[in-house]
N, C-alpha and C positions, 0 to 999 in steps of 0.2 A: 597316334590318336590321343593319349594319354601326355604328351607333353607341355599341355598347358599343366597338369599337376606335377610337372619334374620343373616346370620353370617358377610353381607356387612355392614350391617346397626349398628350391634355389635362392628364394628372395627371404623367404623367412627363415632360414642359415644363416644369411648373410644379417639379416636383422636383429635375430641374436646374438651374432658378433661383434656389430655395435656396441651392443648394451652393456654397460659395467659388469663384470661378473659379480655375483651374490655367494655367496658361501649360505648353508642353512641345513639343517640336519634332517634327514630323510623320515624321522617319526617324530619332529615338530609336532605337525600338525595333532599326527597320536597323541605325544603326550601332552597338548593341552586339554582334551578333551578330556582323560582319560584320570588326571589327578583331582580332578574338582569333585567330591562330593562322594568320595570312594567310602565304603564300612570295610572300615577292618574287623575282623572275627578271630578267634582266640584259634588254637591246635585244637585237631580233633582228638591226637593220642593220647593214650591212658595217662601216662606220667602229667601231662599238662594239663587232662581235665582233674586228676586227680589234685594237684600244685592250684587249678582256680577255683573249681568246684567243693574241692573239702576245706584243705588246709586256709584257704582265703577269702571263703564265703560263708558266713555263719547261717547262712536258712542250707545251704547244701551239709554243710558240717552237723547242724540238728537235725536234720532230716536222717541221716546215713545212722547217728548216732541212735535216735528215738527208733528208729526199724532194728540196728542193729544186738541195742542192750532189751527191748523190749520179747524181741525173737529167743534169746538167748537166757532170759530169765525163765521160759515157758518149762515146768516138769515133764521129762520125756517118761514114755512107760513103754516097755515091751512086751508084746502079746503074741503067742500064736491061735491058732484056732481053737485048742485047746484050755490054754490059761494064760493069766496074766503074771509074768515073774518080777516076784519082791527081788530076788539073788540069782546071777546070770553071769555069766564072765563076759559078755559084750556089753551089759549093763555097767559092770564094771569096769571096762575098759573106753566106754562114753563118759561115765562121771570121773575119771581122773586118765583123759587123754595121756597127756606125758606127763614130765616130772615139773615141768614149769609154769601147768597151764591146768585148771580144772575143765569142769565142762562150760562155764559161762564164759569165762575169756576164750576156751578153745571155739565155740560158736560164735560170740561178738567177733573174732577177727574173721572167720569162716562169712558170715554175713555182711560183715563191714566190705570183704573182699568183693562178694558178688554184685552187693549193690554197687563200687566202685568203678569196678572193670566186668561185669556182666559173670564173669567166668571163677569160679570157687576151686582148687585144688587140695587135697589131701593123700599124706602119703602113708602109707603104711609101714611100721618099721618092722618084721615081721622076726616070729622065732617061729620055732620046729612044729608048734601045732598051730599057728596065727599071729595075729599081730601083737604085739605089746605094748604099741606107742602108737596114740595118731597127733601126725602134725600138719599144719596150716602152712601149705607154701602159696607162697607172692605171684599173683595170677601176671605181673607185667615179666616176670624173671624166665616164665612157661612158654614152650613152645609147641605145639605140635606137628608132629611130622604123621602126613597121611602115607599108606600103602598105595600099591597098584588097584585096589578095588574103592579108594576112596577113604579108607579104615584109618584110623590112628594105628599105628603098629608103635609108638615110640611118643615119650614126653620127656623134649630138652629142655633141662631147666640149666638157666647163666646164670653166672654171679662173677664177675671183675674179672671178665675173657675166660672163664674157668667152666665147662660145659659139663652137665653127668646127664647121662641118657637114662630113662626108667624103659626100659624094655615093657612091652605090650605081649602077651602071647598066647599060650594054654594055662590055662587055671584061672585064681584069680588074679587081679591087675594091679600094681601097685601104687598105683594113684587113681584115686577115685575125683573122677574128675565133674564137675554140677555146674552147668550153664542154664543163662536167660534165653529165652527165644531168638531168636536172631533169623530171620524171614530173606536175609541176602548173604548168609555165612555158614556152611556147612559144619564147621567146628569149634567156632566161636561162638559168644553170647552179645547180646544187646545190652547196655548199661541205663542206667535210668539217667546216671549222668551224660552218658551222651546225647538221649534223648530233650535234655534240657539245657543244653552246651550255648544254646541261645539268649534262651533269660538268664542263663549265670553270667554270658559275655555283658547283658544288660545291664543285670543286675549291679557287677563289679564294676562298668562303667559311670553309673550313677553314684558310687560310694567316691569313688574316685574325684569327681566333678564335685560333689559336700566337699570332700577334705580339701580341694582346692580352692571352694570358694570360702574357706574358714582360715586358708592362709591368705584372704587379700589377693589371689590369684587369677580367679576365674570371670572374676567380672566389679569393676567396683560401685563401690555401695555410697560412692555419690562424687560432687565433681567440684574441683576449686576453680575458680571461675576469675578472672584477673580484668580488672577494669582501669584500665593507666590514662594517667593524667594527658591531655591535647590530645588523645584518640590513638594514645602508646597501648596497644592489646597484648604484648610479647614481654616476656619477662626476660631477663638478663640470663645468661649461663651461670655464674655465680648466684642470683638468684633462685633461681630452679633449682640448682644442686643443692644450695640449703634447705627449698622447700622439700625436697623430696627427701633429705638425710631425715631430717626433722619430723615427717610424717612414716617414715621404717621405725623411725628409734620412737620416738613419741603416744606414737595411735594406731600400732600396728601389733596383732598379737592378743590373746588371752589376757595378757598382765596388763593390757593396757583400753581392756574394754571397757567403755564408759567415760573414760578422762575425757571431759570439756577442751576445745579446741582453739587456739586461740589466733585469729586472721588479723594481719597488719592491714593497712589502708589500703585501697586497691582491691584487696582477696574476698570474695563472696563464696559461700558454701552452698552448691544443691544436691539436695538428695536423691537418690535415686530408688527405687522400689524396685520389687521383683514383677516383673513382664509376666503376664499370661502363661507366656509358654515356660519360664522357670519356675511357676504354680504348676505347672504339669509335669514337669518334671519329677517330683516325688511320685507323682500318681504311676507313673508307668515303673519306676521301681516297685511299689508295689505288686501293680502288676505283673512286674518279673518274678515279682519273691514267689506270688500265687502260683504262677507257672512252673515254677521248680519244686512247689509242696505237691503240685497236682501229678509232676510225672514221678514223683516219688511214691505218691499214694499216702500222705500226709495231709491228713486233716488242718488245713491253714488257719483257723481256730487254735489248734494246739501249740503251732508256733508263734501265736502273737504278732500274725499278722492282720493287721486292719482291715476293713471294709470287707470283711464276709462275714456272711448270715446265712451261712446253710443249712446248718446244723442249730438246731432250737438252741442246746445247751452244751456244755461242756462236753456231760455224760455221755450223750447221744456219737459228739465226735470222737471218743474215745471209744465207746462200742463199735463204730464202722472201722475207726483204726485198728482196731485188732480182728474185725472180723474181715474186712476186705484187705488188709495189707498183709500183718502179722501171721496170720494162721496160713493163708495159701502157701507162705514164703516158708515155714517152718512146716508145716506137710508133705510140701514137695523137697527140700532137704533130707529132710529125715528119712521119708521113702528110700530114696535115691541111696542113703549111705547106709538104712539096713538092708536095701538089695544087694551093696557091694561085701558087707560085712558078714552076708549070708556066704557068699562062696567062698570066705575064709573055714567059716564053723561047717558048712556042708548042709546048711537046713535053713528053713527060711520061719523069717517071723515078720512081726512090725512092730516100727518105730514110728510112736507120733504122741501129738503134744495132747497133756491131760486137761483136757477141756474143765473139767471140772475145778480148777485150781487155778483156772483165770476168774481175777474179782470182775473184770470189764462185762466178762460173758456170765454173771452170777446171775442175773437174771433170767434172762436167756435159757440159761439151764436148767433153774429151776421149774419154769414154765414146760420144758421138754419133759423134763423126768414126772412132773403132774399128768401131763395128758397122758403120756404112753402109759403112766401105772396105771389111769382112770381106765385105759383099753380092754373093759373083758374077754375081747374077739382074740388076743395073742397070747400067746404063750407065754411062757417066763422067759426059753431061748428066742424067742423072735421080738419080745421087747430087749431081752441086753445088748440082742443083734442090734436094735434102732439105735441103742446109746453108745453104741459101740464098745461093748464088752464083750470079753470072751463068752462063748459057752461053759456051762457050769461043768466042773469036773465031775470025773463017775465017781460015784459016792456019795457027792453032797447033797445035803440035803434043806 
């Protein structure tokens, strides 16, 4: 029944044995498709965003920089419910961490780390009644190892194949460890640089495309045009090799901007202009730069980035810089390492930043401390409670 298609199928064998054979690569077809018009994008790991992101992008490098030294200038105070201490041995053991490092650089790295790689480490070097030292370890060097219930039991820290474990256990822990939110990572943090690993890729691409169209590279800035005698349009190879030595040495380069040009017979000069879309060009670097102030939490105002107007004035983006970036970032730190430092000392206090001794928020505070003193409905402890002071010690008067 079916041998009409065994005799189809017989003929077109024999048809294709005819035919020359073709040699031709089986993902041809793929890789024509498949190279045309591809975006390439940068690594997503820490080392590489850290390598495009800081070291190679100046709005990511001032950005990290303006959160980092700004957090870290803030006067810390320590309080418990009772009072506020001038002299404290965890007081002093924040204002001169180790022997290398006060407390501004021990936080600038402390911050600079978390905004880089999401995740902050510190380790405790301890003696017989608590620590003595705290120091800043390299959040890419860190690892964690979970337990059977999910737990960190353990933080290995590398360095050039050389591994030391910090043990996790009873008491307190010896690295105190302060991450970003991370919504898909149970023990890691979210970096703001990753979150903007886009417009840095942008960003960097566009710096990149300037410096090559300022080496003569990327596209040229006008066209020598050859008009030959009897309707000769080609130039000679000796020819051309002179014109083109002649126009690298001559008219190419900073030392040579400006010099007047000079065409033998034949040679007509047009200029060319920059296209629409190389006028758009800048814009969308911008764009990127704004994009990277924005998941920073960087008032784009402050970094001297163009075309925004959000902020009336200076002042104004300087009060939201430190009230919406600065203070979150340095309250919930502080928290976090007088929680840990509490179950060294065995008793609990707080650490947080003296609002009163930010010029940004001088206003601001002024204005608070007016209304609540104007409040005759509260007490003396339930307005220092609003300003966030201790209760008054028994006695005072």
């Amino acid at each position: 029944m079916f041998d009409f298609l065994k005799r189809s199928e017989a003929g077109q064998v024999q048809a294709d044995m005819d035919v020359p054979e073709t040699k031709a690569s089986a993902t041809g077809k793929i890789a024509a498709w498949g190279a045309a018009g591809r975006t390439v994008w940068g690594a997503r790991d820490t080392a590489s965003l850290t390598r495009s992101g800081f070291t190679a992008n100046p709005v990511g490098f001032r950005a990290v920089k303006m959160i980092a030294e700004a957090a870290a200038a803030l006067p810390l105070v320590l309080q418990d419910n009772a009072r506020r201490y001038d002299a404290h041995p965890m007081l002093d053991l924040i204002n001169r961490p180790n022997g290398a490092q006060g407390r501004a650089e021990f936080f600038e790295a402390l911050f600079g780390q978390l905004l880089l790689t999401g995740n902050g480490y510190v380790e405790a070097v301890g003696g017989e009644e608590g620590p003595v030292e705290l120091h800043v370890l390299r959040s890419d060097r860190m690892s964690i190892v979970p337990g059977a219930d999910g737990w960190p039991v353990a933080y290995d820290y590398t360095v050039g194949g050389r591994k030391h474990r910090f043990a996790v256990g009873e008491g307190a822990a010896p690295v105190c460890h302060i991450k970003s939110f991370h919504p898909q990572d149970d023990h890691y943090g979210l970096s703001p640089m990753q979150a903007a690993a886009t417009a840095l890729d942008v960003h960097n691409a566009a710096s990149r495309w300037s410096k090559a169209l300022l080496d003569n590279a990327a596209r040229p800035s006008g066209a020598i045009v050859y008009r030959g005698a009897d309707g000769q349009s080609q130039l000679s190879n000796d020819q051309y090799d002179r014109l083109l030595h002649e126009m690298e040495t001559q008219h190419q380069g900073a030392r040579n901007a400006g010099r007047p040009m000079l065409l033998e017979g034949g040679l007509d000069w047009k200029p060319m202009g920059f296209s629409p879309s190389d006028m758009e060009f800048q814009k969308t670097k911008e764009a990127a730069a704004r994009e990277i102030s924005v998941a920073f939490g960087v008032p784009p105002m402050l970094l001297g980035i163009p075309g925004d107007a959000t902020y009336a004035n200076y002042q104004e983006a300087n009060r939201a810089f430190y009230r919406l970036t600065v203070l979150p970032l340095v309250t919930r730190v502080a928290g976090t390492i007088a929680d840990w430092l509490g179950d060294f000392a065995g008793e609990r206090f707080d650490l947080k930043p003296d609002l009163d001794q930010v010029p940004a928020l001088a206003a601001e505070r002024d204005a608070q401390w007016k209304r609540v003193g104007s409040a005759t409905f509260l007490s003396d402890d339930e307005k220092r409670h609003l300003l966030g002071l201790p209760a008054r010690e028994v006695g005072h008067e």
